[in-house]
DSSP file (Angstrom, degrees, kcal/mol; ACC not computed):
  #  RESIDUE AA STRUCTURE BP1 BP2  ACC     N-H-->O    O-->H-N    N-H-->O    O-->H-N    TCO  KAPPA ALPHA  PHI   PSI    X-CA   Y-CA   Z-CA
    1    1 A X              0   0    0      0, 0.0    54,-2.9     0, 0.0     2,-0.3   0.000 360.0 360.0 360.0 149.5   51.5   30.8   20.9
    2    2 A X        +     0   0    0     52,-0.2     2,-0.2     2,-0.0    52,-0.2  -0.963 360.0 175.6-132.3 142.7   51.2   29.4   17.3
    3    3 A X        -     0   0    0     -2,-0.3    50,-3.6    50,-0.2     2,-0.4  -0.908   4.7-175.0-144.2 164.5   49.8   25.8   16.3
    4    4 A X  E     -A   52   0A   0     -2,-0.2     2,-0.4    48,-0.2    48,-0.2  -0.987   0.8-176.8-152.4 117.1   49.3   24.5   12.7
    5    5 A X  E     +A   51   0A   0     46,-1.0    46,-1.2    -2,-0.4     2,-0.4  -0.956  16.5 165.7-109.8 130.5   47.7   21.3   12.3
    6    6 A X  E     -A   50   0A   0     -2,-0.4    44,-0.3    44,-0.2     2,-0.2  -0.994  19.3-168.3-151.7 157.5   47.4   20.0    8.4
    7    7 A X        -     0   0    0     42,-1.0    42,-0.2    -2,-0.4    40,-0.0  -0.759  28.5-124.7-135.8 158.7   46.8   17.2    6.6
    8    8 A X        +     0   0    0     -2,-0.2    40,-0.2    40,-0.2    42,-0.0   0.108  68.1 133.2-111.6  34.0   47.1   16.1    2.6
    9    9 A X  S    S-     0   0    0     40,-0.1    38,-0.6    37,-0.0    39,-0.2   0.391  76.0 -70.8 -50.8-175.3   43.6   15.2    2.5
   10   10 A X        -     0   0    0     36,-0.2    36,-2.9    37,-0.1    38,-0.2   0.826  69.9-173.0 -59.5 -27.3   40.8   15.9    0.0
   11   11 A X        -     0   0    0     34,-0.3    35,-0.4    35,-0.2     2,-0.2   0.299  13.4-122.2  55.1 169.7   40.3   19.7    0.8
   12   12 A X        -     0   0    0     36,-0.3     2,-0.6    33,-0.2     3,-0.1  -0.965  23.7 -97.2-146.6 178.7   38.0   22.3   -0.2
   13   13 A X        -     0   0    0     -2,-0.2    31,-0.1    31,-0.2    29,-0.0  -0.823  34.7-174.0 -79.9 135.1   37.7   26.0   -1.9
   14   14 A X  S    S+     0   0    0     29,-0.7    -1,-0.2    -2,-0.6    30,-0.1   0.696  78.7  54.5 -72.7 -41.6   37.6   27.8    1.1
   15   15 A X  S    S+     0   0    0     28,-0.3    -2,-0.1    -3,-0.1    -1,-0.0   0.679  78.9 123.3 -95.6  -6.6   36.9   30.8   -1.1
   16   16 A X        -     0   0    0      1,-0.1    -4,-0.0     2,-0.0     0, 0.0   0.193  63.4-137.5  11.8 126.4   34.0   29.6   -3.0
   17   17 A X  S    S+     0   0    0      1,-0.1    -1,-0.1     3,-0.0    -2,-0.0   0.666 110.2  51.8 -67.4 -29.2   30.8   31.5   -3.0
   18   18 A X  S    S+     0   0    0      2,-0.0    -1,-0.1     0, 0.0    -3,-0.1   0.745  84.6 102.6 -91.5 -20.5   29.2   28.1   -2.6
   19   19 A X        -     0   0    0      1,-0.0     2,-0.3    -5,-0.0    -5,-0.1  -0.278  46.4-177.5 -61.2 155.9   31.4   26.8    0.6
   20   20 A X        -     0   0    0      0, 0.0     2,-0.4     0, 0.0    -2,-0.0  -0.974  31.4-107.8-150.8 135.8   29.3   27.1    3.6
   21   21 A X        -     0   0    0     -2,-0.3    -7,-0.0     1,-0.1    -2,-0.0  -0.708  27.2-124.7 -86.3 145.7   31.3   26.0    6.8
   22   22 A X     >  -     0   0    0     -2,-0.4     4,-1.3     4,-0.0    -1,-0.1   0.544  32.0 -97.3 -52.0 159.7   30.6   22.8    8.8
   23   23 A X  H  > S+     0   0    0      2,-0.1     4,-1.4     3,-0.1     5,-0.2   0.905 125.7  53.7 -66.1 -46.6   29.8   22.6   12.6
   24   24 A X  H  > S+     0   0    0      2,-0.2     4,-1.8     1,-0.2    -1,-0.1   0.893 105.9  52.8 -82.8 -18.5   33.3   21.8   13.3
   25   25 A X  H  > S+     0   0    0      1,-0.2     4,-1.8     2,-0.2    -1,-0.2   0.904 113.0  44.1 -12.5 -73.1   34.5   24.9   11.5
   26   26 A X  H  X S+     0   0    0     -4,-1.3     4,-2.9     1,-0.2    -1,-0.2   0.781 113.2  45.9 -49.5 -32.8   32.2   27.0   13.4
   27   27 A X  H  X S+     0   0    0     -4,-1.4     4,-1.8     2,-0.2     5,-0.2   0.950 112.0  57.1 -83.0 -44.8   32.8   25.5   16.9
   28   28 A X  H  X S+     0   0    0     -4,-1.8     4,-3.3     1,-0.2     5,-0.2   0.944 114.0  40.5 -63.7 -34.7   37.0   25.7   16.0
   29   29 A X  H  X S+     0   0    0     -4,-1.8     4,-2.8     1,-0.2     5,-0.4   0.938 113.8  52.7 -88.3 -28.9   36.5   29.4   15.4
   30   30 A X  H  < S+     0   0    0     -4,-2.9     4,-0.3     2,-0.2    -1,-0.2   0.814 112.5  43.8 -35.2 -37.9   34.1   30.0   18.3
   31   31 A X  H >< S+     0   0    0     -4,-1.8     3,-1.9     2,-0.2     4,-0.4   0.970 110.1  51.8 -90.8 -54.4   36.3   28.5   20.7
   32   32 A X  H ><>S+     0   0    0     -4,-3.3     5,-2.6     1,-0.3     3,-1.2   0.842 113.8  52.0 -56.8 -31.4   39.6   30.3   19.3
   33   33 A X  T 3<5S+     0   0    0     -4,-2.8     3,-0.3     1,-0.3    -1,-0.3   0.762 102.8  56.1 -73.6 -22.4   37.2   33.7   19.7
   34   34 A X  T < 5S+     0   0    0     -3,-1.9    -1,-0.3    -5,-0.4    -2,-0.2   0.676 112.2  40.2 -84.4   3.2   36.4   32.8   23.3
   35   35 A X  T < 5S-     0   0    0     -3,-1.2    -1,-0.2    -4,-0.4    -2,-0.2  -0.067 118.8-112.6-132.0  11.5   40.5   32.7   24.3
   36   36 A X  T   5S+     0   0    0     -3,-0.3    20,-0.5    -5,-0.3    -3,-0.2   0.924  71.8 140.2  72.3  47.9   40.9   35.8   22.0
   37   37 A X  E   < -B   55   0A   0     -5,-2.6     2,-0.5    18,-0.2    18,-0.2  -0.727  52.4-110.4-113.1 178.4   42.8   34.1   19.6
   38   38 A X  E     -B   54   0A   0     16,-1.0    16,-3.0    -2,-0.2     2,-0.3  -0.969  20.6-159.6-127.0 107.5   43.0   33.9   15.5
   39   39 A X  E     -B   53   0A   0     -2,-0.5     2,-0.5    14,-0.2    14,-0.2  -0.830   5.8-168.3 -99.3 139.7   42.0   31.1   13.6
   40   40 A X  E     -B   52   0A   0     12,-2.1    12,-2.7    -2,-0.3     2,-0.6  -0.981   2.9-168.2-117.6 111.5   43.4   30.5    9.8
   41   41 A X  E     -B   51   0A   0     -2,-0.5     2,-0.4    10,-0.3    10,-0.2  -0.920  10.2-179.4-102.7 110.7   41.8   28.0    7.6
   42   42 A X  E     +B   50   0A   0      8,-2.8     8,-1.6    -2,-0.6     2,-0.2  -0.894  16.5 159.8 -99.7 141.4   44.0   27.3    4.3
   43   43 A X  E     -B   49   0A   0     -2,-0.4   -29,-0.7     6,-0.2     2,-0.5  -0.671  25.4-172.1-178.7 150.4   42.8   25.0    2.0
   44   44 A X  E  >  -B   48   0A   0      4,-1.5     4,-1.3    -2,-0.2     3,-0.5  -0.900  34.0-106.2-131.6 135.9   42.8   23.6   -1.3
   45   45 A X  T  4 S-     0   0    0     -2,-0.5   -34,-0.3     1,-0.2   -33,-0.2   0.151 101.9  -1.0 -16.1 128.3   41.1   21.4   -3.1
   46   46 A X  T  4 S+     0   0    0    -36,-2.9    -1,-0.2   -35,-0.4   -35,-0.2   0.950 125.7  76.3  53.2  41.6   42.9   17.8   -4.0
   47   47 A X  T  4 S-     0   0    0    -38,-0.6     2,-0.2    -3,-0.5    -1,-0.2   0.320  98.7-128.9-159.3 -28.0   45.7   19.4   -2.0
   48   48 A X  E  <  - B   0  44A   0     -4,-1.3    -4,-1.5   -38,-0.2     2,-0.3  -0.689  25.6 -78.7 102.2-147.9   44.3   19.0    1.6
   49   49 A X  E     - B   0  43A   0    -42,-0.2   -42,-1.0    -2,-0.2     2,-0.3  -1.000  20.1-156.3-160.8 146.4   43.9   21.7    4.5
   50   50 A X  E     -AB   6  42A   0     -8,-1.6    -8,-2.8    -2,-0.3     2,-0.5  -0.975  15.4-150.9-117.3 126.8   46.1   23.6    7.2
   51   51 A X  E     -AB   5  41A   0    -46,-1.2   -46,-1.0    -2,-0.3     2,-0.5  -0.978  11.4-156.3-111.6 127.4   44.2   24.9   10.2
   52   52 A X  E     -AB   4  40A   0    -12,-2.7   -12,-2.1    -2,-0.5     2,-0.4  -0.790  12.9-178.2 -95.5 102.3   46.1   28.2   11.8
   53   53 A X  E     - B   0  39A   0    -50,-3.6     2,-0.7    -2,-0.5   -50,-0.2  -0.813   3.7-176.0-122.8 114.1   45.5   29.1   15.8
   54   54 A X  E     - B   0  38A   0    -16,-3.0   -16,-1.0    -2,-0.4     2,-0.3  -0.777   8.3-168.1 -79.0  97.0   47.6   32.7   16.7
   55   55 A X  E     - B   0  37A   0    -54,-2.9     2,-0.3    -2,-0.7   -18,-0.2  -0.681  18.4-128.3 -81.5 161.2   47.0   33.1   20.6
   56   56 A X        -     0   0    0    -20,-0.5     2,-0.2    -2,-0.3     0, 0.0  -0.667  32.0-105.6 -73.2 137.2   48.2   36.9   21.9
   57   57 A X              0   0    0     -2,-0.3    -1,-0.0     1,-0.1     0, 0.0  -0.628 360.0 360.0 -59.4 148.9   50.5   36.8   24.8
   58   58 A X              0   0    0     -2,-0.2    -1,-0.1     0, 0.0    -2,-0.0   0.426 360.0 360.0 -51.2 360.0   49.1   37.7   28.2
């Protein structure tokens, strides 16, 4: 299963030394590690942000 939620918000540099992620950052990728799935965070400044979850098949 694939789902891709995104928006054309403000964004941020994900790849920044200085980001540090959020509580709901952390919880999205906790919960996608408890169903043994792969969470993708794209984002760019002024450009907005795409969130990535790859489940495995059973």
């Amino acid at each position: 299963m694939y789902s891709c939620k995104s928006d054309n918000g403000k964004g941020f540099a994900v790849q920044s030394r200085h980001f540090t992620p959020g509580i709901g950052l952390s919880s999205m990728r906790q919960r996608a590690a408890m169903i043994e799935a792969s969470l993708v965070i794209e984002s760019e400044e002024n450009k907005g942000t795409a969130v990535h979850l790859i489940c495995k098949p059973d």
